[in-house]
Each structure stands twice: as structure tokens, then as C-alpha cells.
OpenMM code with the backbone's topology and positions (N, CA, C; nanometers):
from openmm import Vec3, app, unit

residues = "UNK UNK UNK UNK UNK UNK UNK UNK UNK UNK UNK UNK UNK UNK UNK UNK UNK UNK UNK UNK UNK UNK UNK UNK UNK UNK UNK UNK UNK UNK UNK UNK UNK UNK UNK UNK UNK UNK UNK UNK UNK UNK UNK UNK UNK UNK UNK UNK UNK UNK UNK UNK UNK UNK UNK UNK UNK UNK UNK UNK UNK UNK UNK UNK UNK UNK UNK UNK UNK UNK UNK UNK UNK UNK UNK UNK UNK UNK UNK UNK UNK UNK UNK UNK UNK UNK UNK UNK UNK UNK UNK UNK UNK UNK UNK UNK UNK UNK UNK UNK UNK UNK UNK UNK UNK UNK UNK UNK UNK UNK UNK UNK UNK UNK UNK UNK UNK UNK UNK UNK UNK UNK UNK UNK UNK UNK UNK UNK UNK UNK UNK UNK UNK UNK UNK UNK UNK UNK UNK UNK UNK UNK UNK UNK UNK UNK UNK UNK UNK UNK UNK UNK UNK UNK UNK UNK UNK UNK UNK UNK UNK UNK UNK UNK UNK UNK UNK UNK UNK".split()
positions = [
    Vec3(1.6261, -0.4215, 0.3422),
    Vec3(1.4893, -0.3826, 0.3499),
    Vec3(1.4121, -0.4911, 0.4218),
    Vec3(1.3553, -0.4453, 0.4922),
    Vec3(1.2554, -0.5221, 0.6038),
    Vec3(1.1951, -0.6387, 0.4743),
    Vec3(1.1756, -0.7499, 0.5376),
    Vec3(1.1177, -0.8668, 0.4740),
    Vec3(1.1137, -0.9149, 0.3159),
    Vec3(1.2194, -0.8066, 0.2602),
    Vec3(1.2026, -0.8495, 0.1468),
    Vec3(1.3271, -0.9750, 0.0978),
    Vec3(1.2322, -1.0280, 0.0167),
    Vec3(1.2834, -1.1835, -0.0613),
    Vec3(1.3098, -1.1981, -0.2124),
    Vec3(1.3692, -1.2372, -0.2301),
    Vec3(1.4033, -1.2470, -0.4033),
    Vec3(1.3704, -1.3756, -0.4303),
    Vec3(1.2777, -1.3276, -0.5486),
    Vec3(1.2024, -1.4866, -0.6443),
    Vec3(1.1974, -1.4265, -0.7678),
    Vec3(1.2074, -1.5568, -0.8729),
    Vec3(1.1941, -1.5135, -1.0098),
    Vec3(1.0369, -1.5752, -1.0267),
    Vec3(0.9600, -1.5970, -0.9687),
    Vec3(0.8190, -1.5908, -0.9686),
    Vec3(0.7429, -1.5099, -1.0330),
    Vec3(0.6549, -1.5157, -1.0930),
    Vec3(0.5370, -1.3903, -1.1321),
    Vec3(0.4306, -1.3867, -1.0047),
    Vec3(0.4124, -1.2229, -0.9774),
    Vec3(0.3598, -1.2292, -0.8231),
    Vec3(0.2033, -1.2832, -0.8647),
    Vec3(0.0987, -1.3511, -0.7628),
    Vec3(-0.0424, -1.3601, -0.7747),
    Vec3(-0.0215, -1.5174, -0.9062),
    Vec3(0.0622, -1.5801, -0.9190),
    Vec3(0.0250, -1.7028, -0.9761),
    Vec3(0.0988, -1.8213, -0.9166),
    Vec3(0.1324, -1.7924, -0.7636),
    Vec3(0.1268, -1.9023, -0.5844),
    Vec3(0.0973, -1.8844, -0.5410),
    Vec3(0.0652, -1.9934, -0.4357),
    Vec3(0.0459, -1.9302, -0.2975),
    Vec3(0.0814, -1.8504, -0.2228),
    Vec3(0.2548, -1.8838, -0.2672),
    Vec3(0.3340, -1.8366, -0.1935),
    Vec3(0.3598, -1.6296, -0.1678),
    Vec3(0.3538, -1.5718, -0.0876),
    Vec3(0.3506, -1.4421, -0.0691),
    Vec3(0.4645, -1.3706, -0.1644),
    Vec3(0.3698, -1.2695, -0.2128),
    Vec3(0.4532, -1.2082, -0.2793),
    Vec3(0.6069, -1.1635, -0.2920),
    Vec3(0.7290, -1.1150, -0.3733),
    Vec3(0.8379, -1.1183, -0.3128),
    Vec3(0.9056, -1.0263, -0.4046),
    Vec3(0.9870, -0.9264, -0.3489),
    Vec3(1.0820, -0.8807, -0.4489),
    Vec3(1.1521, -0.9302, -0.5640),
    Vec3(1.1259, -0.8619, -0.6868),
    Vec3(1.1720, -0.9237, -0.8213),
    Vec3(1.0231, -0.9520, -0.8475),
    Vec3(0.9496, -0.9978, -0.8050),
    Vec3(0.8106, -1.0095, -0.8460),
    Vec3(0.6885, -0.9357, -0.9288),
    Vec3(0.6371, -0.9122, -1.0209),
    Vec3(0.5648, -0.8352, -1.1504),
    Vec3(0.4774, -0.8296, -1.0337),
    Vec3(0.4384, -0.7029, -1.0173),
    Vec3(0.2840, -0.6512, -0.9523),
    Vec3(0.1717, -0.6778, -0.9802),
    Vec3(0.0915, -0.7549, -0.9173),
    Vec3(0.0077, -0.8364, -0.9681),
    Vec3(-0.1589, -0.6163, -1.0268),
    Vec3(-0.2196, -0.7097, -1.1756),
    Vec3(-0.2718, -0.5847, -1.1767),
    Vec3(-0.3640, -0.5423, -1.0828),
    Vec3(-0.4563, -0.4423, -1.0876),
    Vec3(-0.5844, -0.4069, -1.0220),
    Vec3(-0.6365, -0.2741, -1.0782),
    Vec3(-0.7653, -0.2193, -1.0854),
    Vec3(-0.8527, -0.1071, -1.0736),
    Vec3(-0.9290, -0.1201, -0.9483),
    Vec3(-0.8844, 0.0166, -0.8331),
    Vec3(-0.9615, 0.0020, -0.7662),
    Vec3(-1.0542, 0.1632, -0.7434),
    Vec3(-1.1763, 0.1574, -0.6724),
    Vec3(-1.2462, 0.2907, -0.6889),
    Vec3(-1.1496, 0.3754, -0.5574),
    Vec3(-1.1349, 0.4861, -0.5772),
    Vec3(-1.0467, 0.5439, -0.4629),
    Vec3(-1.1370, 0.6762, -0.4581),
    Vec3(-1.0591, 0.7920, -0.3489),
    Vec3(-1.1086, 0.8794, -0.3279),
    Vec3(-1.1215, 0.9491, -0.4054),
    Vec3(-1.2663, 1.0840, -0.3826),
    Vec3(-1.2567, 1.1433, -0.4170),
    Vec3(-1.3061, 1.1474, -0.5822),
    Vec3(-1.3597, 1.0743, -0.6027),
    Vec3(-1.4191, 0.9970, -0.7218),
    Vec3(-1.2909, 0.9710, -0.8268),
    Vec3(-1.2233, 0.8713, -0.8065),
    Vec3(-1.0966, 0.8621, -0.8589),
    Vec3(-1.1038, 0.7164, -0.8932),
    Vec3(-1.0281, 0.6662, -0.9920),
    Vec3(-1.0176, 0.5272, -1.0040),
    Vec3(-0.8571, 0.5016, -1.0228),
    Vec3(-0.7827, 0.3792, -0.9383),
    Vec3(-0.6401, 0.3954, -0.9746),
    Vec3(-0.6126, 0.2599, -1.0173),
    Vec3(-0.5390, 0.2257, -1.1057),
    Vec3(-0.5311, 0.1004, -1.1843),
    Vec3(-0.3677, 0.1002, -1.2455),
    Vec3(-0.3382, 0.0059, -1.2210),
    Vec3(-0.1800, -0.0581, -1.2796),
    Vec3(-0.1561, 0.0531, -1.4211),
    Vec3(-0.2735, 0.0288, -1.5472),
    Vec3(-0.2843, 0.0709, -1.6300),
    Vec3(-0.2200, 0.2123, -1.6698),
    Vec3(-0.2758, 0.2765, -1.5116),
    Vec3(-0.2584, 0.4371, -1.5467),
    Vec3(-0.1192, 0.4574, -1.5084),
    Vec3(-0.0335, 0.3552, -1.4075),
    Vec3(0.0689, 0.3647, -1.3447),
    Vec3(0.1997, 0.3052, -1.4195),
    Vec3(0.1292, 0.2488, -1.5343),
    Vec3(0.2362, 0.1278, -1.6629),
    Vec3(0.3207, 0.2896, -1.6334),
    Vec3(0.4530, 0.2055, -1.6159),
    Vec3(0.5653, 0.3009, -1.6787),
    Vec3(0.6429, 0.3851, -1.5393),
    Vec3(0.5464, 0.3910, -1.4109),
    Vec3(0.6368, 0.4901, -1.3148),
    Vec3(0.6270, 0.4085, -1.2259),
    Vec3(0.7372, 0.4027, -1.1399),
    Vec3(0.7530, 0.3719, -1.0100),
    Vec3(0.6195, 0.4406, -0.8491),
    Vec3(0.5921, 0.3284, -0.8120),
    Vec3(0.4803, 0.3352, -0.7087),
    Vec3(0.4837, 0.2901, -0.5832),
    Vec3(0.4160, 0.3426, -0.4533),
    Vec3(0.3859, 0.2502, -0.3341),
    Vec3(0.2549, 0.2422, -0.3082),
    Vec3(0.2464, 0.1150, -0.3000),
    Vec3(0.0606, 0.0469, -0.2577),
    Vec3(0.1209, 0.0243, -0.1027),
    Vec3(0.0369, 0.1043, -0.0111),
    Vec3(0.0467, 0.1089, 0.1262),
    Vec3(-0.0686, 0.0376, 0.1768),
    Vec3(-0.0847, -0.0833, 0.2362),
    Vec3(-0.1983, -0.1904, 0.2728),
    Vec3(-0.2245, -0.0787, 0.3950),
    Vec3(-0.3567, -0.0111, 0.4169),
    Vec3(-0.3583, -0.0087, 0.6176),
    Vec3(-0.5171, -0.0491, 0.6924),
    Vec3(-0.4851, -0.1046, 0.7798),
    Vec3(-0.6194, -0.1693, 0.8805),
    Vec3(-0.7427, -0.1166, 0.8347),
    Vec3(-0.7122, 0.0319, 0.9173),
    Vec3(-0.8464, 0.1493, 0.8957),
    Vec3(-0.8489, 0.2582, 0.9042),
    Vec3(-0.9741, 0.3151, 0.8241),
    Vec3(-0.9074, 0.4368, 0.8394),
    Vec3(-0.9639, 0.5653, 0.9535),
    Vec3(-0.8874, 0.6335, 0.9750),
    Vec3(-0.9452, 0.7474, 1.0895),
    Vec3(-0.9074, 0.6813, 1.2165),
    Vec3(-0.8405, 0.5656, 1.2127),
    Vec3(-0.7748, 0.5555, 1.3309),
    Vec3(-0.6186, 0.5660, 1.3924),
    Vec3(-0.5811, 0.5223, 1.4972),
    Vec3(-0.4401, 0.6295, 1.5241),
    Vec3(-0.3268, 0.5891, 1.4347),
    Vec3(-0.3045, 0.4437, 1.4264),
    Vec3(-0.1800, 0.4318, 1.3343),
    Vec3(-0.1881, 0.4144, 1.2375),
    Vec3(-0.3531, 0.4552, 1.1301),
    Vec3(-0.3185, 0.4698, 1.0224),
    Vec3(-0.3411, 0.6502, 1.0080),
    Vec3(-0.4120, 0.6550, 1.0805),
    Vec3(-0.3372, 0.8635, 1.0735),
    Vec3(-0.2517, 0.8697, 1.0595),
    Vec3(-0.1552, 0.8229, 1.1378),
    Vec3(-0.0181, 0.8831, 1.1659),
    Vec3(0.0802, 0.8261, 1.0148),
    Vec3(0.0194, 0.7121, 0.9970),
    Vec3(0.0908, 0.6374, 0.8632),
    Vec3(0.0464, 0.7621, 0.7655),
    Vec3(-0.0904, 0.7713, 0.7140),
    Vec3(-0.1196, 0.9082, 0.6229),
    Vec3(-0.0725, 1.0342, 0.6260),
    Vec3(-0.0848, 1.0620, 0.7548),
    Vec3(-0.0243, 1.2389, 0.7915),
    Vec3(0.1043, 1.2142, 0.7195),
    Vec3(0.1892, 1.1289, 0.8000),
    Vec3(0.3760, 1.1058, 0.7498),
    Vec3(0.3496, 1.1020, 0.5852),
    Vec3(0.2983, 1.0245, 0.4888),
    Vec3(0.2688, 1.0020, 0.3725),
    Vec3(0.2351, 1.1753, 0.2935),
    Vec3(0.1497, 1.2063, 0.3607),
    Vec3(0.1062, 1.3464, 0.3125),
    Vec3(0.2358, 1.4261, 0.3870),
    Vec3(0.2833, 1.4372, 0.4233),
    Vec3(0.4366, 1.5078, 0.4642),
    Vec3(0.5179, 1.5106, 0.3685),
    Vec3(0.5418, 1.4042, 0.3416),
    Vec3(0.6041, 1.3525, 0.2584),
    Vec3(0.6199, 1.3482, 0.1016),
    Vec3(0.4942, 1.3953, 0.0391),
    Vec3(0.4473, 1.4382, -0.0931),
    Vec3(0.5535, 1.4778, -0.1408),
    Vec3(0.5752, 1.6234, -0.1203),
    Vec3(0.7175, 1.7022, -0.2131),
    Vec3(0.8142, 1.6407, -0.2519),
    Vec3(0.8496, 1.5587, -0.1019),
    Vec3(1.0050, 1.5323, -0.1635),
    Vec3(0.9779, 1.3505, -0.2330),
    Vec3(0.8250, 1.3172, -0.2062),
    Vec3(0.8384, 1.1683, -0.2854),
    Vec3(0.8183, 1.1745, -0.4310),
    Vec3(0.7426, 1.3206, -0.4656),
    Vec3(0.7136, 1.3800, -0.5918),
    Vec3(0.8371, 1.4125, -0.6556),
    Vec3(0.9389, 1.4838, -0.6005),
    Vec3(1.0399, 1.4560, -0.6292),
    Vec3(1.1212, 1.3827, -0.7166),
    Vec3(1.0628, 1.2657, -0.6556),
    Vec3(1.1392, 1.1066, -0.6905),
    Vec3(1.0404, 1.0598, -0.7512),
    Vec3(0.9584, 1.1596, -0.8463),
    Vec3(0.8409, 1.0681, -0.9280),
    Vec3(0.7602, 0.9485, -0.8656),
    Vec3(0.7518, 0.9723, -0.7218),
    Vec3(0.6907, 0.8531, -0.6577),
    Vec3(0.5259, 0.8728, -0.6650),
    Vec3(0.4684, 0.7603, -0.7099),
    Vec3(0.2655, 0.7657, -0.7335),
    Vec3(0.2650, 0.6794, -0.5259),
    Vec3(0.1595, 0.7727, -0.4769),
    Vec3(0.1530, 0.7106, -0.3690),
    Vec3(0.0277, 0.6416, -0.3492),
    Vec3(-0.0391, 0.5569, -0.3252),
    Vec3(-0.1678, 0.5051, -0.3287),
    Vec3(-0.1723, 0.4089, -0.1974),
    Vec3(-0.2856, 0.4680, -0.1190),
    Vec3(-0.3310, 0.3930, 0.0670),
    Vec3(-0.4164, 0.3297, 0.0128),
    Vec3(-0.4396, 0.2101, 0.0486),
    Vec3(-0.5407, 0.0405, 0.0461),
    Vec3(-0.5998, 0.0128, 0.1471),
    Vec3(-0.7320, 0.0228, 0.1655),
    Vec3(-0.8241, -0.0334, 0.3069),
    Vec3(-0.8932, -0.1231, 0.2670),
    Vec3(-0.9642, -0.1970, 0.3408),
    Vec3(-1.1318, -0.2196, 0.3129),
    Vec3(-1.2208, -0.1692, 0.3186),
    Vec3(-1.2550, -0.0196, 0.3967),
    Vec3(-1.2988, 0.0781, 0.3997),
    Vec3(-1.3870, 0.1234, 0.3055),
    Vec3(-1.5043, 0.1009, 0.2689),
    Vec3(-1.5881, 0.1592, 0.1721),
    Vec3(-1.5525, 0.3151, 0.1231),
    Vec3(-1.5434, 0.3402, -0.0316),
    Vec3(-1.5083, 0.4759, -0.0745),
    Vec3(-1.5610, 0.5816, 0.0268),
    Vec3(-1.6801, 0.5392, 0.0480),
    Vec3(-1.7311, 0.7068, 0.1691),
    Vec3(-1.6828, 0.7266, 0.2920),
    Vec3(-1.6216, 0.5828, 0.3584),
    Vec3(-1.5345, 0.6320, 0.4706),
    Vec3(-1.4072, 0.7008, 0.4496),
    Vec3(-1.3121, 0.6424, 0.3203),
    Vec3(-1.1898, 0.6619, 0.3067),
    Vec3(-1.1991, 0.8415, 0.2438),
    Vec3(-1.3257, 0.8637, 0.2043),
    Vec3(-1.3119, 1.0113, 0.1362),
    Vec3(-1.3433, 1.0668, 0.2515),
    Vec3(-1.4320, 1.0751, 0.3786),
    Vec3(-1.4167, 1.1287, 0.4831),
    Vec3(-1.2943, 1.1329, 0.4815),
    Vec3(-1.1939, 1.0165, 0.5436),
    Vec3(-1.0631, 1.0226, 0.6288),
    Vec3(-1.0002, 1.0704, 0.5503),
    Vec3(-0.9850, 1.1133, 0.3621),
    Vec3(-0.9148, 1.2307, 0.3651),
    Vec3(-0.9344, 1.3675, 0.3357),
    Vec3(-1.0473, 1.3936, 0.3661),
    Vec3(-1.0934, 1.5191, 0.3444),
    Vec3(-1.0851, 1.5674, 0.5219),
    Vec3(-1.1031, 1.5029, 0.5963),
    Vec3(-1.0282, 1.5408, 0.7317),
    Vec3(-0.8551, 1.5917, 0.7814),
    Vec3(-0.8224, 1.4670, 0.7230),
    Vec3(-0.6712, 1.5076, 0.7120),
    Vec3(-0.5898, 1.5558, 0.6054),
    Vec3(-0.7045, 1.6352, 0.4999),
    Vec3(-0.6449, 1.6852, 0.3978),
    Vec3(-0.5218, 1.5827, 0.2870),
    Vec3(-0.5333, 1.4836, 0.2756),
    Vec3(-0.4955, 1.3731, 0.2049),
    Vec3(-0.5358, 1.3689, 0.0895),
    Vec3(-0.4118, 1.4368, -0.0343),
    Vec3(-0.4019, 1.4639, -0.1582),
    Vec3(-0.3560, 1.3486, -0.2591),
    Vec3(-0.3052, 1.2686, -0.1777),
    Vec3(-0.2623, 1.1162, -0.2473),
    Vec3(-0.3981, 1.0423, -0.2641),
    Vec3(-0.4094, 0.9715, -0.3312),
    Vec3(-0.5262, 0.8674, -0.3465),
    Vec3(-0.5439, 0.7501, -0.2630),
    Vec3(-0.6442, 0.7282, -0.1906),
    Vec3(-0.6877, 0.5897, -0.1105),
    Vec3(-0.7785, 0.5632, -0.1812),
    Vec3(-0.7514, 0.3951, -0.1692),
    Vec3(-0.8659, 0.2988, -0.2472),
    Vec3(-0.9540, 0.2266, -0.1766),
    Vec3(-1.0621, 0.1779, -0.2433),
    Vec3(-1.1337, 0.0485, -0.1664),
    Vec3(-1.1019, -0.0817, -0.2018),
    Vec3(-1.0809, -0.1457, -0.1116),
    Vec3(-1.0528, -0.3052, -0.1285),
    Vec3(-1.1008, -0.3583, -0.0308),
    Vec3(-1.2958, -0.3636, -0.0453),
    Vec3(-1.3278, -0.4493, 0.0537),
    Vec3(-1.3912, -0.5454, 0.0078),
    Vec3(-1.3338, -0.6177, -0.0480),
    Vec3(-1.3319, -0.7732, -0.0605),
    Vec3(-1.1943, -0.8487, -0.0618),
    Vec3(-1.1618, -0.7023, 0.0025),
    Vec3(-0.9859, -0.7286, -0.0477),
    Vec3(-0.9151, -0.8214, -0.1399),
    Vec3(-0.9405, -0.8467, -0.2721),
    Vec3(-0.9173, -0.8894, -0.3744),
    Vec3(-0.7670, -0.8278, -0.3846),
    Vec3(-0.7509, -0.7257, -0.4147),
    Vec3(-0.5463, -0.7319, -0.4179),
    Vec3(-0.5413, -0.7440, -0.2916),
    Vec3(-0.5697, -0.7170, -0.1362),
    Vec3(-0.4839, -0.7517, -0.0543),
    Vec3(-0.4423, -0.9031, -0.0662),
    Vec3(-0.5598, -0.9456, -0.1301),
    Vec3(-0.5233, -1.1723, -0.1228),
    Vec3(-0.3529, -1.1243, -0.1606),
    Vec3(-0.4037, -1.0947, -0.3022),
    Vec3(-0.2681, -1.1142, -0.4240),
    Vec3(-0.1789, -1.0752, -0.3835),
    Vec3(-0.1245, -0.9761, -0.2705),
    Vec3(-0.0547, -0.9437, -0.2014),
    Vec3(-0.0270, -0.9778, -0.0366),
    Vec3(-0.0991, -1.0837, -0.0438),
    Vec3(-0.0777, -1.1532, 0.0790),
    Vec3(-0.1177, -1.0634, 0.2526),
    Vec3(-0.1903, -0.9277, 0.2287),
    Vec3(-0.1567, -0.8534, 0.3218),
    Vec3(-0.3355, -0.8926, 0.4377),
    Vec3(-0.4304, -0.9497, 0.3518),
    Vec3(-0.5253, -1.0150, 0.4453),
    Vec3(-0.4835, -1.1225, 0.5275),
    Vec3(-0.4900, -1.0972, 0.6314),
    Vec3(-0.3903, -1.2451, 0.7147),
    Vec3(-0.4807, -1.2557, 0.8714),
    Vec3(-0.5126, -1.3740, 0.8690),
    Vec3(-0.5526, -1.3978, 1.0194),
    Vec3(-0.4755, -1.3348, 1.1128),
    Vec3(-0.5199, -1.2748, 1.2282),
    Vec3(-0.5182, -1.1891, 1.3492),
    Vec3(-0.6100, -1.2261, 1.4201),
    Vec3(-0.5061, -1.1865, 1.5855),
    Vec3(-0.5416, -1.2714, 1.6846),
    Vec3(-0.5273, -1.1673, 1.7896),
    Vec3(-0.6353, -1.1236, 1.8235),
    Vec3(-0.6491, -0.9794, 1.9783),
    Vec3(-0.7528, -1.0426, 2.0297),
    Vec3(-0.6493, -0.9918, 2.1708),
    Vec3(-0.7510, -1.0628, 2.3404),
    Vec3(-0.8051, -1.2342, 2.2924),
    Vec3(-0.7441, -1.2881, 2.2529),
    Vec3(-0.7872, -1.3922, 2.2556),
    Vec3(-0.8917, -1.4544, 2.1154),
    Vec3(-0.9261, -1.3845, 2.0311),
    Vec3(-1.0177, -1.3868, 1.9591),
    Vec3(-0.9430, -1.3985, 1.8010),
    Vec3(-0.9393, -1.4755, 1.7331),
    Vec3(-0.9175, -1.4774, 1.6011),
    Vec3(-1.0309, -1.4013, 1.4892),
    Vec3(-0.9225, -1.3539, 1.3838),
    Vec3(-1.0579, -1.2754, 1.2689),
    Vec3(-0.9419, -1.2813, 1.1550),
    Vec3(-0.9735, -1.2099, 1.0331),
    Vec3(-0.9141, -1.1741, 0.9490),
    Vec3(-0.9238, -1.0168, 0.9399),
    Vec3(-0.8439, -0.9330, 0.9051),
    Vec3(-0.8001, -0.8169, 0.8298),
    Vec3(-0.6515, -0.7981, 0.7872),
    Vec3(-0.6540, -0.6535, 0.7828),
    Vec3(-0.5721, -0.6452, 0.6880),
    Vec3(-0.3780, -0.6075, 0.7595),
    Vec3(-0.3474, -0.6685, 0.7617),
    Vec3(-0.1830, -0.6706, 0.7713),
    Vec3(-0.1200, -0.5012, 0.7251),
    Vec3(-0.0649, -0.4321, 0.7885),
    Vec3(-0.0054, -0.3129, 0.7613),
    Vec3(0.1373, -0.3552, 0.6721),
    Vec3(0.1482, -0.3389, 0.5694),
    Vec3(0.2321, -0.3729, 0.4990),
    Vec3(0.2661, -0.2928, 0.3289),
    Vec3(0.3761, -0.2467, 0.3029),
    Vec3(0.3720, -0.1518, 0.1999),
    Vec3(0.5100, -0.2493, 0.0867),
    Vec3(0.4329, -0.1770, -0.0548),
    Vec3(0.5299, -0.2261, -0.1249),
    Vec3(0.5196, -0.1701, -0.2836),
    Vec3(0.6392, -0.1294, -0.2946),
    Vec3(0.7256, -0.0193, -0.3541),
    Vec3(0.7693, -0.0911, -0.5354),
    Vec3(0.6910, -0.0451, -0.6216),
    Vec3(0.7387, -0.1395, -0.7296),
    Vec3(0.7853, -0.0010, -0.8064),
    Vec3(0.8942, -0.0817, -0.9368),
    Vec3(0.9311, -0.0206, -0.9595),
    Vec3(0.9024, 0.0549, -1.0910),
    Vec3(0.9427, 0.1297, -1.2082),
    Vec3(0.8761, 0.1608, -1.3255),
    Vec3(0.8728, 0.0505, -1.3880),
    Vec3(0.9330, -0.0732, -1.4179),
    Vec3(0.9060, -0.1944, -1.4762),
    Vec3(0.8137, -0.2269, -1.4082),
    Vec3(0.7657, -0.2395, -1.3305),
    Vec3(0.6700, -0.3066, -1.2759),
    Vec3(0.6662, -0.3956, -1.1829),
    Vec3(0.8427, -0.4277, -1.1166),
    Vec3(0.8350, -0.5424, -1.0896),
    Vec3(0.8542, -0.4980, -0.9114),
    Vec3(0.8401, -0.5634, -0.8258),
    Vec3(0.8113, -0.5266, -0.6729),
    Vec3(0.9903, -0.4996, -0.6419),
    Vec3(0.9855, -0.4085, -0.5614),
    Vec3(1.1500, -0.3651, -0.5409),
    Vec3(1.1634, -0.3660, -0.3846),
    Vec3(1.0814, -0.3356, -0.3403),
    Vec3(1.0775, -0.3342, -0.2043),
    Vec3(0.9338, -0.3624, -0.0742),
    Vec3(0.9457, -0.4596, 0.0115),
    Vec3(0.8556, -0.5288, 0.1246),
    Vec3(0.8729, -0.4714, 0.2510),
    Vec3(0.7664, -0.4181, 0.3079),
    Vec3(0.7709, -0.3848, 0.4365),
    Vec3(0.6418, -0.4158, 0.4838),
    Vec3(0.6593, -0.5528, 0.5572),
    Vec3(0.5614, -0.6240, 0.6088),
    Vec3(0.5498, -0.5837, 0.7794),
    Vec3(0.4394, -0.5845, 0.8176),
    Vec3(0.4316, -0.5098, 0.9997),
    Vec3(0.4759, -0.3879, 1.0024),
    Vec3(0.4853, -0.3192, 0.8678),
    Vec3(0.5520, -0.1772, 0.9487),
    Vec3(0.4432, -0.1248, 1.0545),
    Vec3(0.5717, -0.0392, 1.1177),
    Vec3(0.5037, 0.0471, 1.2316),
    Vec3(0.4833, 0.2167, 1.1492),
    Vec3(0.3190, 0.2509, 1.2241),
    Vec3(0.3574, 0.3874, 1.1393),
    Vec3(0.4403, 0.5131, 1.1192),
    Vec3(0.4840, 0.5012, 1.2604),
    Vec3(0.5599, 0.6183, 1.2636),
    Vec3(0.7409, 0.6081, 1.1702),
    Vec3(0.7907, 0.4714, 1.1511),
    Vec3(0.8659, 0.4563, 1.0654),
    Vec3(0.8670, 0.4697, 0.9400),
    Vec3(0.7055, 0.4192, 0.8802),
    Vec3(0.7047, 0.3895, 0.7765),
    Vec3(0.7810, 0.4943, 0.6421),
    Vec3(0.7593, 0.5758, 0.6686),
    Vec3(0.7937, 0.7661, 0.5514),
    Vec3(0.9152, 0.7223, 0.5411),
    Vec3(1.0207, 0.7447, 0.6220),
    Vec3(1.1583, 0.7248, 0.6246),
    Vec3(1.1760, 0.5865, 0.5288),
    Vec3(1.1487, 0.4794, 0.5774),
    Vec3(1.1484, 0.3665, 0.4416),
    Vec3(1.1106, 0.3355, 0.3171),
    Vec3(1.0470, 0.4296, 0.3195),
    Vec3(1.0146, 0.4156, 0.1495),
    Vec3(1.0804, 0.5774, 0.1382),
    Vec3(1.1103, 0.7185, 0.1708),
    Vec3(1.1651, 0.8036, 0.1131),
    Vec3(1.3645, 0.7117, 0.0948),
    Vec3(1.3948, 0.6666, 0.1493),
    Vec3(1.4859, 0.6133, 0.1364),
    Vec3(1.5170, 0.5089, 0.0110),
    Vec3(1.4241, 0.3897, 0.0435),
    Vec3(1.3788, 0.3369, -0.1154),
    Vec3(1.3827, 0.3595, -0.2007),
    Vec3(1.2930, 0.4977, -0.2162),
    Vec3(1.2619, 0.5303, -0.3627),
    Vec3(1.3845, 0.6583, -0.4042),
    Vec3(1.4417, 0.6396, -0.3004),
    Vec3(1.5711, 0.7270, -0.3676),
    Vec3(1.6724, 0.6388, -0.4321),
    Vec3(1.6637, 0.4737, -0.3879),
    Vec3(1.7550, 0.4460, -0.4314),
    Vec3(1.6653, 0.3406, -0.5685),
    Vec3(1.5869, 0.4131, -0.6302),
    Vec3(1.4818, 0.3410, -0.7584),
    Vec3(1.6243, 0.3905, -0.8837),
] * unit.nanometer
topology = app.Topology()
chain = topology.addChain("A")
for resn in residues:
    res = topology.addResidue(resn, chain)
    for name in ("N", "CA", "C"):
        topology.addAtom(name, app.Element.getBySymbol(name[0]), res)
């Protein structure tokens, strides 16, 4: 699996970036659709927190569309799917009430779990440094503990790596 590392660490108490074998660090965040999604509600099943840039644009469409494709057979596999922006709740409920997006997206714009998950990371286009958010997904398991890292995914891969994953939960 793309970038993943094994530590007996508890995730969110180093610096160091999160890593497979790692306890999911918690969160409540407000999501679409007037929804709230929190570790709490998820104690007990296997999940993917999908980090993406922004939303309504091309490669995180294409990351969502594949995701919403994908429903049946991740439901299947008891998989909870949950998309992460910075995106204020009223953009992210536009972008899925456009693309019909039945999974839950959250807000994280202070990106408080992206820290804990390492997925806010300096970026560097045309010359210009900033911070956002790193496209990066990760797959924990019903214990809780992180099973699988896919840091830089590209979107059009992404579905295939985690339906694969979570088949083998």
C-alpha cells in the first residue's frame, strides 16, 4: 500500500506523520447536509477519511463521482465513507447536492484533523509557496487503528485502492 509505515505510536501525540498501526486520532466534524460525523458514531466499524483540496473542482469530482460509484460494493464491505475539505459546510453541501453525493463531506477549515493527520502541508505552484490540503486517504480499521495510507493519491486511482483495502479488512 502506497506510503504506508508501521509504528507502535499513538497517532496525533508526534510530530511525526501519522502511520499504519496507528489509533485514529478523534474528531466531530459539521458535514453535509446538516450532519455531524465523529469517531464516536464510527467506535466499532471500519472507515475512510478521504483528505481533498476542493471542492467542485476537477480532481476532486472525479475523486467523489469514483467514491459515489463505489457506494454498493464499499457498503458491502461495511465501509463508512467520509470526504474532508476546508471548504465551509455551504460549499461542500452545494458540491454534493450537484453531484448527488450520498456519503458525508465535512468541514475542516481550520483544518484541525488535517494537522493530526499530517495532510495540511506546504505547496509550491508557479513559483509561489502556501499551505493546503495534501490529497491523501486513510482507511482505519473497526479497532480503530489506521490500516491503510495513501498519500498524493491521484483521483482517478483512488476507488480501486481502497475497494481493494477494504476487502482485505
Amino acid at each position: 500500500m502506497h506510503g504506508a509505515r508501521h509504528s507502535g505510536r499513538l497517532g496525533g501525540m508526534s510530530n511525526e506523520p501519522i502511520a499504519v498501526g496507528d489509533k485514529a486520532p478523534d474528531f466531530t466534524l459539521q458535514a453535509s447536509r446538516g450532519r455531524t460525523v465523529s469517531t464516536r458514531d464510527l467506535a466499532g466499524k471500519p472507515y475512510l477519511l478521504y483528505f481533498y483540496p476542493k471542492a467542485d473542482t476537477p480532481g476532486c469530482t472525479t475523486q467523489a463521482c469514483g467514491i459515489q460509484e463505489a457506494l454498493p460494493a464499499l457498503g458491502r464491505l461495511h465501509l463508512t465513507v467520509i470526504g474532508i475539505s476546508p471548504d465551509p459546510v455551504s460549499k461542500i453541501d452545494k458540491f454534493a447536492d450537484k453531484y448527488g453525493l450520498e456519503f458525508p463531506l465535512a468541514s475542516d477549515p481550520e483544518h484541525e484533523l488535517a494537522d493530526k493527520y499530517g495532510t495540511w502541508v506546504e505547496k509550491s505552484m508557479y513559483g509561489r509557496t502556501s499551505f493546503g490540503m495534501e490529497r491523501s486517504s486513510f482507511l482505519v480499521g473497526a479497532d480503530g487503528r489506521v490500516r491503510a495510507i495513501w498519500r498524493k493519491v491521484k483521483p482517478a486511482e483512488h476507488t480501486a485502492l481502497v475497494e481493494k483495502a477494504a476487502a482485505e479488512l
